[in-house]
C-alpha positions in Angstrom: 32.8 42.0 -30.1 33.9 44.8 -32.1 38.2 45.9 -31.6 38.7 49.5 -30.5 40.5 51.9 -32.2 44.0 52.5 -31.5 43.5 56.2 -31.6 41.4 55.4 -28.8 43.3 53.3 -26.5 45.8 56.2 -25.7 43.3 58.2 -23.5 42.0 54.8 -21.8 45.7 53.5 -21.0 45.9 57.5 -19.7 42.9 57.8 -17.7 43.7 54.4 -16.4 47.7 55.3 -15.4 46.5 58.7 -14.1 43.1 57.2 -11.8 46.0 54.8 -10.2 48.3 57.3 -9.6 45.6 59.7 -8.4 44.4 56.6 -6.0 48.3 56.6 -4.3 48.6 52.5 -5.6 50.7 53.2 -9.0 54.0 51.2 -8.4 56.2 50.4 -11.0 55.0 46.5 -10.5 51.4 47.6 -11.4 52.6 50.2 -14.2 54.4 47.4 -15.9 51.8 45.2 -16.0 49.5 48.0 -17.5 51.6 49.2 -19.6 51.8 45.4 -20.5 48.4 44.8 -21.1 48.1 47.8 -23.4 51.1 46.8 -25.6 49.4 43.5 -26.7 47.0 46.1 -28.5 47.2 48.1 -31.5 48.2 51.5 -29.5 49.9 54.2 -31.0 52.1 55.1 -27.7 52.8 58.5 -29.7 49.9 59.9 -28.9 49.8 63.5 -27.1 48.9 62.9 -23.6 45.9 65.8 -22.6 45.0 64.4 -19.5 46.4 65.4 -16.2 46.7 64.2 -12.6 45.4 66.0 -9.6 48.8 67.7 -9.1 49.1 68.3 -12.6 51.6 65.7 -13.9 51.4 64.6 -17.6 51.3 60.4 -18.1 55.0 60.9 -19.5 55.9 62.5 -15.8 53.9 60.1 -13.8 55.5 57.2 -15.8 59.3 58.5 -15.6 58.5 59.4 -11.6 57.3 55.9 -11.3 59.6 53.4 -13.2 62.9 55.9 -13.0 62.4 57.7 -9.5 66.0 59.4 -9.5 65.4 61.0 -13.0 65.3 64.7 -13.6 62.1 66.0 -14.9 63.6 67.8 -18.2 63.7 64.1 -19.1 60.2 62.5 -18.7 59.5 62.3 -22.8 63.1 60.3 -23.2 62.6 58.1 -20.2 58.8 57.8 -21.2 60.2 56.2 -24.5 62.5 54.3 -23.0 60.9 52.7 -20.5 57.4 52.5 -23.0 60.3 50.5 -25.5 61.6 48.2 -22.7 58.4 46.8 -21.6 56.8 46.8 -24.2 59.3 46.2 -27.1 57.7 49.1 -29.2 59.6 51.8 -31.1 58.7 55.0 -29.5 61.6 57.3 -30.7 62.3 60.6 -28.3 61.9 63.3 -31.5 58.1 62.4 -31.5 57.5 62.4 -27.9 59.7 65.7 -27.9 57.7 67.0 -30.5 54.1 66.3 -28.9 55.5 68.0 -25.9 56.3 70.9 -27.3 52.9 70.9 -29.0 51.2 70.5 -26.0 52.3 73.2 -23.6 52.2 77.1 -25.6 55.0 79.3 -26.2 55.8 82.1 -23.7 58.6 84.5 -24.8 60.9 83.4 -27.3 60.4 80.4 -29.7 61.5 76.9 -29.2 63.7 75.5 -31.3 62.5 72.2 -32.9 64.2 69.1 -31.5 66.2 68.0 -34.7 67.6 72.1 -34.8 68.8 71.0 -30.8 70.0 67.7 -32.1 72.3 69.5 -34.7 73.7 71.7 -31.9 73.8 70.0 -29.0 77.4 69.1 -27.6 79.2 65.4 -27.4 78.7 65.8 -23.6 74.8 66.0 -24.2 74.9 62.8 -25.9 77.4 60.8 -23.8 74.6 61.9 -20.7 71.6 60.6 -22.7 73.5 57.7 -23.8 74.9 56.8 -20.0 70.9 57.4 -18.8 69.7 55.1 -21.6 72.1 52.5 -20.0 71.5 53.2 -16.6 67.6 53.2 -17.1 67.8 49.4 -19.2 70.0 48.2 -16.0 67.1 49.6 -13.4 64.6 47.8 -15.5 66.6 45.1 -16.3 67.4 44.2 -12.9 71.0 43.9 -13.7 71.4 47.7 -11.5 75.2 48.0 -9.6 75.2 47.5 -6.1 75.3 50.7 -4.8 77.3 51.6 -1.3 73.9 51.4 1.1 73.1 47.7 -0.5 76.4 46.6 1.0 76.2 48.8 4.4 72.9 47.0 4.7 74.4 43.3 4.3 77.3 44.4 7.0 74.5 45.9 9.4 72.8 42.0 9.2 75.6 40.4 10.1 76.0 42.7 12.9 72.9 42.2 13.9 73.0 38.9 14.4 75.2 38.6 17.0 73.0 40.9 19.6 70.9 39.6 22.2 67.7 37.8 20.4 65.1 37.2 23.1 63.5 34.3 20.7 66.6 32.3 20.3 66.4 28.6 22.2 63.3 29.7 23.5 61.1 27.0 25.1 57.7 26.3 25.6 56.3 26.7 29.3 56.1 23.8 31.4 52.6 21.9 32.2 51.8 22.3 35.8 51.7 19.3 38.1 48.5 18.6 39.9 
């Protein structure tokens, strides 16, 4: 059996994420395990993504939608690295996704400036954000997340609920008739 390129294992793991997502059954339980299977290969997860779903969402979207659902979109190449570097341990860093994205889409107006000329100007704040998301995005993933307020409403509303009328509690059996 002959081992497939890496170059080409990019657009299958794409086509793959993309036909699931398409299909309505991409969860983030079945993109890990995709993304899974793919990482025990030789794929270079830099790769410019060219395919796109029916509503015309990039693999990076679909995967920061899916694993990271309260994300902004201006984020999807950073959370598409980071989640791409928890799963499956590789080193995907967020100048070379940046830089495929801004390959990717053309120009229209003024010029972008390159992502290590926005690195050199960017503000403290900007980097305390990305740092705080990195964190907040390994603690999703991680299953290590806060308790957030509606977790703990929820747990009060049970106990609550307990205590109302339960029509299946001490319920018996009907009785055999006599003959």
């Amino acid at each position: 059996m002959s081992r497939t390129s890496a170059s080409t294992l990019f657009p299958v793991f794409e086509r793959a994420v993309i036909s699931l997502y398409d299909g309505g059954v991409l969860s983030p339980a079945v993109l890990e395990r995709v993304i899974g299977a793919f990482a025990q290969t030789d794929i270079d997860w830099r790769t410019t993504p060219t395919a796109r779903s029916v509503d015309g969402r990039t693999l990076r979207d679909i995967v920061a939608q899916t694993m990271l659902p309260g994300d902004a979109p201006k984020s999807a190449s950073s959370s598409f690295a980071a989640v791409i570097g928890h799963i499956a341990g590789a080193k995907v860093s967020e100048d070379d996704t940046q830089a495929t994205s801004e390959e990717r889409e053309p120009s229209r107006g003024k010029p972008k400036k390159s992502a290590r000329s926005d690195e050199a100007g960017s503000s403290d704040e900007d980097s305390d954000n990305n740092d705080a998301s990195s964190e907040e995005l390994l603690a999703q993933l991680s299953g290590n997340a806060p308790r957030g307020k509606r977790k703990a409403e929820g747990k009060a509303k049970a106990a609550a609920d307990s205590t109302r009328f339960n029509p299946l509690l001490n319920a018996a059996l009907p009785h055999k008739k006599k003959d």
